[in-house]
matplotlib code that plots the C-alpha trace (Angstrom):
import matplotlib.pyplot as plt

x = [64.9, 66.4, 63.3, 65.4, 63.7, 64.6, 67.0, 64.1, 61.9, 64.1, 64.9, 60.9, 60.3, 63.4, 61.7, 58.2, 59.3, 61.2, 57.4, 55.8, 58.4, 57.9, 54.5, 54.2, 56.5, 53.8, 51.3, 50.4, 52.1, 48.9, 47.7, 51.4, 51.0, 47.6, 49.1, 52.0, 50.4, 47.7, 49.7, 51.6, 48.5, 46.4, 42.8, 40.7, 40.3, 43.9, 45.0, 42.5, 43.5, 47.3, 46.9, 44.6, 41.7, 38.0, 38.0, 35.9, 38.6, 40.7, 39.6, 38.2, 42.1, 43.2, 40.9, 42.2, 45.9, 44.4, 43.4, 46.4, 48.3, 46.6, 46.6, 50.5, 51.4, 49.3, 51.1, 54.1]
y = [17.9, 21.5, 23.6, 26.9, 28.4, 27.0, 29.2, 29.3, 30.2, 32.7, 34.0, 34.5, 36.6, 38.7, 39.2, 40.1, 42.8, 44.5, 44.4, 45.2, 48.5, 49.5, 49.6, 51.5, 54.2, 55.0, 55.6, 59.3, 60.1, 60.0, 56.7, 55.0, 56.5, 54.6, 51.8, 51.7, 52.6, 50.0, 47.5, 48.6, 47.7, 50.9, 51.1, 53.6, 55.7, 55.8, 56.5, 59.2, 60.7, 60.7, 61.9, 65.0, 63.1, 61.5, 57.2, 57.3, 59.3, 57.0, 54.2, 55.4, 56.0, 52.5, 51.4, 53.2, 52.3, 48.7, 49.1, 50.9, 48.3, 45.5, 47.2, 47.8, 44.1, 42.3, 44.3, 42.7]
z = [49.8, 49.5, 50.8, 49.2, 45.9, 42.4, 40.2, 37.7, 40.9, 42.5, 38.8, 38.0, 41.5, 40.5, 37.5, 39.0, 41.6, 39.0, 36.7, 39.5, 40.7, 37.2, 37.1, 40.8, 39.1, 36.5, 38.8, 40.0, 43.3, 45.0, 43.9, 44.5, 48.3, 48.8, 47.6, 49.4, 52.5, 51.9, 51.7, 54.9, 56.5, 56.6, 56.5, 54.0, 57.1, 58.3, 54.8, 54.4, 57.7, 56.7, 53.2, 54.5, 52.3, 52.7, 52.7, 49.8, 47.9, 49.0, 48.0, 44.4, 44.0, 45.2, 42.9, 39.7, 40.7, 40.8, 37.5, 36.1, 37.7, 35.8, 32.5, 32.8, 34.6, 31.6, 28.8, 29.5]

ax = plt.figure().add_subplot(projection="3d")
ax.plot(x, y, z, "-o")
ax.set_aspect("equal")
plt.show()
């Protein structure tokens, strides 16, 4: 068996990073630089201390990006 993705797998992942680069670009700055440093591995505190901000700002904007995120990945 051919442990490589499907064409129709590969195709659908193609087509979900693109949704999903989309979507980071409508976020505010900010809240696309928590993300993106979230998911580099970055805890509330390191974040907080990189961006010059408090956790808890931190993560009530990871949490509105979350939500943006969702509204804009189900309207498609």
């Amino acid at each position: 068996m051919d442990p490589a993705p499907s064409p129709e797998s590969a195709a659908l992942s193609i087509e979900a990073h693109h949704a999903l680069t989309v979507a980071l670009a409508q976020l505010s700055a900010q809240q696309r630089q928590v993300v993106e440093l979230r998911l580099a591995g970055l805890t509330s505190a390191e974040i907080g201390e990189t961006l010059g901000c408090s956790r808890g700002a931190v993560d009530v904007t990871q949490h509105r990006a979350v939500q943006r995120l969702r509204r804009l990945l189900s309207a498609d």
